[in-house]
Structures are given as C-alpha cells and as structure tokens.
C-alpha positions in Angstrom: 76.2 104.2 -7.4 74.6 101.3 -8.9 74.9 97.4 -8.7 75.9 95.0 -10.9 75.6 91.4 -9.3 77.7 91.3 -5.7 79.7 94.6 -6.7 78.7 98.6 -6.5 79.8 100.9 -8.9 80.0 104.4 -8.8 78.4 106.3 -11.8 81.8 108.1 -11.8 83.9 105.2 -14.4 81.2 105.9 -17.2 80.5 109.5 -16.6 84.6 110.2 -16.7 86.7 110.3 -19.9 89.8 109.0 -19.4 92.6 107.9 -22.4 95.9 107.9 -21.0 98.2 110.1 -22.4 101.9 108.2 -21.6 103.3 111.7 -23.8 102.3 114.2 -21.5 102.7 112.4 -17.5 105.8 110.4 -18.7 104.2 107.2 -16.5 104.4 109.2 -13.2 101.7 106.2 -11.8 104.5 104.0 -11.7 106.7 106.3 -9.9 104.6 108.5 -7.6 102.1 107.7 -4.8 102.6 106.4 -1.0 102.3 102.5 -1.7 103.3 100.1 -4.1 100.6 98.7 -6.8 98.2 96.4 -5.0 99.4 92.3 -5.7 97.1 89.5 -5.7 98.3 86.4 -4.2 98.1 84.5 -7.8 100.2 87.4 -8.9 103.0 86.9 -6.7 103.4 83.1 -7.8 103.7 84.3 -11.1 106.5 87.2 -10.2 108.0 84.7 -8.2 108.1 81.9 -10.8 109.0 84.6 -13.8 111.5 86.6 -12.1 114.2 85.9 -14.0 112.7 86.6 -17.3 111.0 90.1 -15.8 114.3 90.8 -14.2 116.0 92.5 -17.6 113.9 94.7 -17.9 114.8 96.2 -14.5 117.0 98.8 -13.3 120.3 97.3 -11.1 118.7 99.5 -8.0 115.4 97.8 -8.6 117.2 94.5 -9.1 119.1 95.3 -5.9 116.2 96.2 -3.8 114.4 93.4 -4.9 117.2 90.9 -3.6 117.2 93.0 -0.4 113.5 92.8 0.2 111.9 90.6 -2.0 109.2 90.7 -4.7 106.8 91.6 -3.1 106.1 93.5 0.1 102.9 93.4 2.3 101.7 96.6 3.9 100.2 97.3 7.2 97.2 95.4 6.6 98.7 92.4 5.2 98.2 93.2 1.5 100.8 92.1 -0.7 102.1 95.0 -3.2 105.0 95.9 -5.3 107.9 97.3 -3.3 109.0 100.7 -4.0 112.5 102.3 -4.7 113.2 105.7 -2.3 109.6 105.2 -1.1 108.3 106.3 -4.8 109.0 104.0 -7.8 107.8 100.8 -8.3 110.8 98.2 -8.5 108.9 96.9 -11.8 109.1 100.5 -13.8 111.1 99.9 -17.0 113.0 103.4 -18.1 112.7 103.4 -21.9 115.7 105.7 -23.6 113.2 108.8 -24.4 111.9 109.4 -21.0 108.7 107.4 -20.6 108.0 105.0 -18.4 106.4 101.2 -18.8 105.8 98.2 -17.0 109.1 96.0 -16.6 106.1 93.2 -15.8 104.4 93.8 -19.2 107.2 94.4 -21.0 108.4 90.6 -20.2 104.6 89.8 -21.5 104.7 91.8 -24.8 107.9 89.5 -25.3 106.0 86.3 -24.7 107.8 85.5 -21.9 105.4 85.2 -19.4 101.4 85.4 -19.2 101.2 88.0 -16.4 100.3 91.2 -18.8 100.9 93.4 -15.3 99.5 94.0 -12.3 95.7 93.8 -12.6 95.9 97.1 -10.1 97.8 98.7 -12.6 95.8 97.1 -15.9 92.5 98.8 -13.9 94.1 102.0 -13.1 92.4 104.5 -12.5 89.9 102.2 -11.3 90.1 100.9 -7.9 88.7 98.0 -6.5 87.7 97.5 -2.6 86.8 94.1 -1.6 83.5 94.0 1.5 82.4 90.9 3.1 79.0 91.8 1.3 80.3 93.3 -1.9 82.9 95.0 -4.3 83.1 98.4 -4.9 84.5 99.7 -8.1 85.4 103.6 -7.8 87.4 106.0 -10.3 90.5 107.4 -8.6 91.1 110.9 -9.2 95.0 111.8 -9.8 96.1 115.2 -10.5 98.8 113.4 -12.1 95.9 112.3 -14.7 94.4 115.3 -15.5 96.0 115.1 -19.2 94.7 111.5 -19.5 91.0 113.1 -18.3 91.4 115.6 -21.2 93.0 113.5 -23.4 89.7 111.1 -22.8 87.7 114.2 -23.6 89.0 115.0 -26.6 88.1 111.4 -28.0 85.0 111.3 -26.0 86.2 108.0 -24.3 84.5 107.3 -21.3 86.7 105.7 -18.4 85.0 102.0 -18.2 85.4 102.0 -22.0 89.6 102.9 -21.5 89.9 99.9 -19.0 87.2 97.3 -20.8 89.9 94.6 -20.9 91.4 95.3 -17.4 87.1 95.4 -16.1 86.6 92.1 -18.2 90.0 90.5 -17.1 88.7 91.3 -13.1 84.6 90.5 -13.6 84.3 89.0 -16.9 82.4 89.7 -20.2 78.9 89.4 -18.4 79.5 91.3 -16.1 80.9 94.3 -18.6 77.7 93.5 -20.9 75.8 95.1 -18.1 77.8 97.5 -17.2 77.5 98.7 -20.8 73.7 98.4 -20.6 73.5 100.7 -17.6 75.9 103.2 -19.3 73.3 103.8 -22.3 70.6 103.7 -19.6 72.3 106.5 -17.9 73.0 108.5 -20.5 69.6 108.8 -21.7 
C-alpha cells in the first residue's frame, strides 16, 4: 500500500494487467455478483431525472422491476445501488443482438442523451473504492469472471490503473493520477 494525499492504494492496480475482454466474459459483471453496482447519491438524481431517455435501452422485465421497486435500491447499510433482476442482473444491462452485454446507462450517454457515462462503480471496475472517516482506500478486485481481461491485459502489457485512467481521473482527478503515475515508475524500478 502506498498513499496518495487522503487515500491508500494498494500496489496491486499498477502491478495487475487488466484490458477487458467484453469477447471472451460476454459482460458477466453486469449480470453476476450478490449486489447491485454501488450508486452515488448525485447518480441517482441523474437516473431519476434521465429515466425516460435510459429506459429504451432496457429490457420490459428490467423496465418492470424498476416500476415495482424503483431506480435505485439501498442495501443493508444504507448504500444506494442498482437493483437487480432474479437477484443477478443489473436492471441497467442492455442485451445487444450477438450476445454481449453493455450498459443501458452508457448506452443512453454514447447517444448524447444524457451526461451520466455509467456508474462510476462500474467505470472503476475492477477497482473498488472504500470510503474511512480518515481515508480512501483504492483496492483491485479479483473476479474469476476476469481472468480473460487479466490475460488479455497481459498480452498488451496494460497495467490495471492505466485500463481505468479516465474512471481514476473522473473519481480523484488528474493530480491525483499524475502521482499515481509517478509512484508506478518508482515502483517499477
């Protein structure tokens, strides 16, 4: 671990390659795990205020579960996250005609029809963030359902922090990723 102003960051996002590889895992983020994708509270006003224009890009199930029970959903400890379809899929997976999976949320944003690219929990991911009264830690997430995109990542020696630059710089800013690209050459020495 190492720190970069108020937030701790394990060695693991620059000594990782990571490229995802949407061919070979189809977009199974969006449709596996126990939780929905972590929401900030800005990013539920803008899925509230945009709904209509994210909404075609939705399946009717999603669009049904949505009306049912909103959103947005919070979880045990008051987090606000995506809800999920059959306690799997997020409600804001888009089902393209060969197979793969995207972002119903991005796809609205590719369109220009709204400024919320996606999630910035899915924009980060595999990166996870952990807010502390003291300080913010930034950790890789390991995902056997990511073990193409680690290979992948390999192949075109593409370290992880480098695969999410826009997501880290969206999240911390450009200083902040200035640094962090510092301590990666330090590192690697």
């Amino acid at each position: 671990m190492f720190k970069i102003g108020k937030t701790l960051v394990s060695e693991e996002i620059i000594d990782t390659y990571f490229h995802c590889n949407v061919d070979a895992c189809k977009g199974a983020c969006c449709i596996e795990g126990s939780g929905g994708a972590p929401l900030t509270e800005e990013e539920g006003k803008i899925i509230d205020k945009n709904y209509k224009k994210i909404a075609p890009y939705l399946s009717q199930d999603a669009k049904k579960k949505i009306s049912k029970d909103g959103k947005y959903i919070f979880d045990k400890e008051g987090k606000m996250e995506t809800p999920l379809l059959d306690g799997k899929a997020c409600v804001y997976v888009h089902y393209k005609s060969n197979g793969l999976l995207e972002c119903g949320i991005e796809k609205a944003y590719n369109e220009g029809l709204i400024e919320l690219k996606k999630p910035l929990s899915c924009h980060l991911y595999p990166i996870r963030i952990k807010e502390y009264s003291s300080f913010t830690a930034v950790n890789y997430h390991k995902w056997e359902i990511c073990s193409e995109a680690c290979s992948f990542g390999e192949n075109h020696k593409k370290p992880l922090f480098q695969f999410v630059k826009e997501a880290l710089i969206r999240r911390f800013g450009n200083d902040w990723f200035i640094e962090l690209e510092k301590v990666a050459k330090e590192l690697k020495k």
